[in-house]
LUMGU-423083 format. One line per field, with one value per residue (C-alpha): residue number from 1; residue in three letters; x, y, z. Coordinates in steps of 0.1 Angstrom, whole numbers. Last residue first. Layout:
BEGIN
k NUM|...
r ALA|...
px X|...
py Y|...
pz Z|...
***
This chain:
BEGIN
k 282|281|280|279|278|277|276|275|274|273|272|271|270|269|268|267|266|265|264|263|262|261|260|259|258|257|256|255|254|253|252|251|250|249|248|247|246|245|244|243|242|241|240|239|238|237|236|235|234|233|232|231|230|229|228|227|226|225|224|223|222|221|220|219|218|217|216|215|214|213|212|211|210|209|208|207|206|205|204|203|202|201|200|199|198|197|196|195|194|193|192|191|190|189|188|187|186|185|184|183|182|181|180|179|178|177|176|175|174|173|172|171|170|169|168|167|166|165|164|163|162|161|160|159|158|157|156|155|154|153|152|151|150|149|148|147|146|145|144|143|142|141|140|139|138|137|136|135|134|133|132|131|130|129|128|127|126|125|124|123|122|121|120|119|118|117|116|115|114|113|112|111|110|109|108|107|106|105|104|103|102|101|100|99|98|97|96|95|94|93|92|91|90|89|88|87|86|85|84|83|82|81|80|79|78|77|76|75|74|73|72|71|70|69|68|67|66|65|64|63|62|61|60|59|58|57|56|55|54|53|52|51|50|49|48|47|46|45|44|43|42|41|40|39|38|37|36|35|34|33|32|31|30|29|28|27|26|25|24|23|22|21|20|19|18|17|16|15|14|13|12|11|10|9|8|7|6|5|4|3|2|1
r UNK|UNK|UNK|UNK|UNK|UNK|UNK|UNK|UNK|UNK|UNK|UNK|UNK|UNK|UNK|UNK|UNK|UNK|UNK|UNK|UNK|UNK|UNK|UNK|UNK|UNK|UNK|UNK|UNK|UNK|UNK|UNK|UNK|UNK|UNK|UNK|UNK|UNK|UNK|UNK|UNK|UNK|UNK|UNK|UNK|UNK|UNK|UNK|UNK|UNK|UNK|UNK|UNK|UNK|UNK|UNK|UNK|UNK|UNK|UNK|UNK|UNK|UNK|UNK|UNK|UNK|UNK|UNK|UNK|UNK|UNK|UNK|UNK|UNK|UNK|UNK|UNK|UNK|UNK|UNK|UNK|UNK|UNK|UNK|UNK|UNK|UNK|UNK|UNK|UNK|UNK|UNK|UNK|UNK|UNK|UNK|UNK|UNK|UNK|UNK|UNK|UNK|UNK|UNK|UNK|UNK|UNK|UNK|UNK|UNK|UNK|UNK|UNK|UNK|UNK|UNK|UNK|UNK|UNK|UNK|UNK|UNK|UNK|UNK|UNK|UNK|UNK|UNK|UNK|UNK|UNK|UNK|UNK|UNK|UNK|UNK|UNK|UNK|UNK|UNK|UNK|UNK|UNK|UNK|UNK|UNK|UNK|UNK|UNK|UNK|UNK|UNK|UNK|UNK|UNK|UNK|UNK|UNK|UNK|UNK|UNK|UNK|UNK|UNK|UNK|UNK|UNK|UNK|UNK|UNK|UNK|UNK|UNK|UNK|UNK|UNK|UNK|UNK|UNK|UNK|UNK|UNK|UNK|UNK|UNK|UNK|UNK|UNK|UNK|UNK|UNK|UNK|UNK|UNK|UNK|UNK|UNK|UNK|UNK|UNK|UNK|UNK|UNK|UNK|UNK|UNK|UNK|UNK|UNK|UNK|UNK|UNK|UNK|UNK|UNK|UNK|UNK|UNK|UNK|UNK|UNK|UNK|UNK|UNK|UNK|UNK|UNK|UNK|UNK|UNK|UNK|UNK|UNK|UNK|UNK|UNK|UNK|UNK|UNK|UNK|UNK|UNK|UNK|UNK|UNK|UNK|UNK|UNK|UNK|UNK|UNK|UNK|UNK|UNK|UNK|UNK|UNK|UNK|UNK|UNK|UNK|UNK|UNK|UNK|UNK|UNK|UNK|UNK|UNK|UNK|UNK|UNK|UNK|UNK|UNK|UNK|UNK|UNK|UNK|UNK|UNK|UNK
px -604|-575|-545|-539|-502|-467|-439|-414|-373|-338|-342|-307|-281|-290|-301|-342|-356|-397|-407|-440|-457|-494|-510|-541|-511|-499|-498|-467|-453|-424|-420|-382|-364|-373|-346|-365|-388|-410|-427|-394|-382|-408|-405|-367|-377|-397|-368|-356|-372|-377|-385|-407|-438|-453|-487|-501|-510|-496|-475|-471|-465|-441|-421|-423|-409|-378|-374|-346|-366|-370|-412|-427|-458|-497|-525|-520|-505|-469|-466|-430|-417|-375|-367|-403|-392|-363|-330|-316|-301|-269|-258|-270|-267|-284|-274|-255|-276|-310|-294|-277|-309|-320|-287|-296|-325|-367|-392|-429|-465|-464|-489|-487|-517|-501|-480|-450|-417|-398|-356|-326|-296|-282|-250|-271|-253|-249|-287|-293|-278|-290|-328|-324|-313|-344|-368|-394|-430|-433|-425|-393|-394|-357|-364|-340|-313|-320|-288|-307|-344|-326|-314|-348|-366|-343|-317|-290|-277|-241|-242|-278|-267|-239|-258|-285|-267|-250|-289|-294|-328|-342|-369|-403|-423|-464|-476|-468|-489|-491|-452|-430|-391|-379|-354|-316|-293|-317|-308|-347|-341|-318|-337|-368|-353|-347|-377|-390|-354|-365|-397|-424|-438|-413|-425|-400|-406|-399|-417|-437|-470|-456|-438|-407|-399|-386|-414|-428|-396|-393|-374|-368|-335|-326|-327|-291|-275|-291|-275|-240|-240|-245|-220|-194|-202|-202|-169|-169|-150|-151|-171|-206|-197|-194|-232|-243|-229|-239|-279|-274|-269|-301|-321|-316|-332|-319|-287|-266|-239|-214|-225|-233|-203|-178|-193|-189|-154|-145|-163|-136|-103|-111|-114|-82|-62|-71|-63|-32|-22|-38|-11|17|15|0
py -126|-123|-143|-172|-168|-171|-150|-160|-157|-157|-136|-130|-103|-72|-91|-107|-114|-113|-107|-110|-137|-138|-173|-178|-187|-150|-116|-101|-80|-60|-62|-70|-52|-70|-76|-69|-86|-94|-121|-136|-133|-150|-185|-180|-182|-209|-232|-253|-229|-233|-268|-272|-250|-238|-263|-256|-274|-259|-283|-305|-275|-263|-297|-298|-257|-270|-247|-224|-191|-204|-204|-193|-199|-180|-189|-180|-210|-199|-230|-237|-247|-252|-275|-290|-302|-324|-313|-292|-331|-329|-295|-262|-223|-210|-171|-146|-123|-143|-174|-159|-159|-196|-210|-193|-212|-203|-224|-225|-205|-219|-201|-174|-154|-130|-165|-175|-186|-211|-199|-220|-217|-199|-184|-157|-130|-142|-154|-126|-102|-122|-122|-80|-83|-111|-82|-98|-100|-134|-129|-150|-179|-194|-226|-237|-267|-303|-327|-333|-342|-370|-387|-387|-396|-427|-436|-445|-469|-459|-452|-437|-415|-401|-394|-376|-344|-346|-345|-313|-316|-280|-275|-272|-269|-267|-250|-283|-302|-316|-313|-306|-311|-289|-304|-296|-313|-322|-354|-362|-399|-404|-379|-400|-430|-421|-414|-443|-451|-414|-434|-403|-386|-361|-359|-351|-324|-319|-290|-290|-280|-253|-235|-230|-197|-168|-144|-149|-137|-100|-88|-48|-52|-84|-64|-42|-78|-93|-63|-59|-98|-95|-64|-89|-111|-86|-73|-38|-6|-28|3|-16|-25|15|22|-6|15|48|32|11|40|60|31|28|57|96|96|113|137|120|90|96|117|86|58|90|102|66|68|99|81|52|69|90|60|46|80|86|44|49|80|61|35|0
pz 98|121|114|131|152|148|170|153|161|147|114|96|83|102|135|144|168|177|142|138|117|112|98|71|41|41|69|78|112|121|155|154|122|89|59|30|7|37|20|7|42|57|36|47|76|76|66|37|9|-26|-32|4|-6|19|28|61|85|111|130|99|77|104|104|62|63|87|116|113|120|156|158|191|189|199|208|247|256|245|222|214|181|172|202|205|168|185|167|197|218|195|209|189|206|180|180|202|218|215|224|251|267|262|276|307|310|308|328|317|335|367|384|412|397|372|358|375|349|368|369|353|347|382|395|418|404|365|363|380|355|328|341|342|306|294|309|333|324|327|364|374|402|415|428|455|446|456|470|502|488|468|496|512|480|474|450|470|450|453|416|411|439|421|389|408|417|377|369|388|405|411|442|452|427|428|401|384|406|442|446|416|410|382|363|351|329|300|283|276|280|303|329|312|321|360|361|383|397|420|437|426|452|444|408|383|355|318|309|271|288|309|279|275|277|247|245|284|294|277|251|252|266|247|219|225|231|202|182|195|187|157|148|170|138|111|122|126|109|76|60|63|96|106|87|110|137|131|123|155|182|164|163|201|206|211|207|238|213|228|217|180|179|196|162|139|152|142|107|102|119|97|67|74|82|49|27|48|35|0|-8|19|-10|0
***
């Protein structure tokens, strides 16, 4: 590179640079604002696209609330303490979870947090009975649904938690969300060989509505749905959305086709993360 293209370089950078410090200095007045200066500094090679991605879900998961990302109460995998422990001992196998909620009465009923690591030691010395297992149980931590996903990272980082039961307005359990499940929005799928399940990638929020990751198959949603998008063109449903949008959509932007509304509920510059899927109004 000549000294010419070199001053010419540096001077680029120094000007997008005083940009990115002007737009903060000068106290922006939305989030929009902050991501417009920097979006246009990624576009100039000022910022990876990757940390630009992450920048993003981080600056969303402020105005992302629990009840947008749980799992729901009817897809929970729970133990019964009444239960002898070796009876579910398969479906801890089974569902290769790490954590579940332990549950009294009934589900809005729980009590503690079994840790399977907790439960392989017992299994061992077979000492697998209620009274043992009672001793190695870890409190509940109980969120509102309402909760923003930053202010559950920050506990989830003070109190050295993963997981926290979602309460409904009346005390009820309303689903569970993880830690795992937060950074997801900030940084992306988070896959391990137990995400392909399609309870991974749909979750009913019990209120008609799903949440619908944006890599879910188009033939698992059709069978969810019952709908019928085409297959050939498209391997996921959202990339059936995007071609709908025509652009790029930001979070809460909304589009109606095949009887079903799709909002965005996450979403970066390069790719949609998140659904929020329901019937369409007539």
């Amino acid at each position: 590179m000549s000294d010419d293209q070199s001053s010419r370089s540096q001077g680029s950078n120094k000007s997008w640079l005083e940009r990115i410090s002007s737009a903060f200095s000068d106290d922006p007045e939305s989030v929009d604002d902050v991501l417009e200066v920097l979006r246009s500094a990624e576009s100039q090679g000022i910022i990876d696209a990757d940390a630009m991605s992450i920048i993003e879900g981080a600056m969303q998961v402020v105005d992302m609330r629990v009840d947008e990302i749980m799992i729901p109460r009817s897809q929970m995998v729970t133990v019964r303490a009444t239960q002898d422990p070796i009876e579910y001992l398969d479906e801890v196998i089974r569902s290769a979870h790490s954590r579940f909620p332990v549950i009294g009465d009934s589900q809005d009923d729980v009590i503690g947090i079994l840790l399977a690591k907790d439960l392989l030691p017992l299994a061992l010395d077979n000492d697998m009975d209620w009274s043992h297992v009672r001793e190695v149980l870890r409190p509940p931590t109980f969120v509102p649904e309402s909760k923003r996903l930053n202010q559950l990272l920050k506990q989830f980082k003070e109190n050295r938690n993963h997981m926290a039961i979602v309460v409904d307005e009346y005390g009820g359990t309303a689903g569970l969300v993880t830690i795992e499940d937060v950074l997801e929005q900030i940084v992306g799928e988070i896959e391990d060989e137990h995400d392909f399940s399609q309870e991974a990638h749909i979750k009913d929020r019990g209120d008609g509505s799903f949440a619908v990751k944006a890599v879910t198959p188009v033939d698992d949603f059709n069978e969810v749905f019952h709908t019928g998008f085409d297959e050939d063109d498209f391997d996921t449903i959202g990339g059936v959305v995007l071609k709908e949008f025509g652009h790029l959509p930001r979070r809460g932007e909304t589009v109606e086709f095949g009887g079903l509304r799709f909002t965005i509920a996450n979403a970066d510059n390069r790719v949609i993360r998140l659904l929020k899927v329901s019937r369409s109004e007539q």
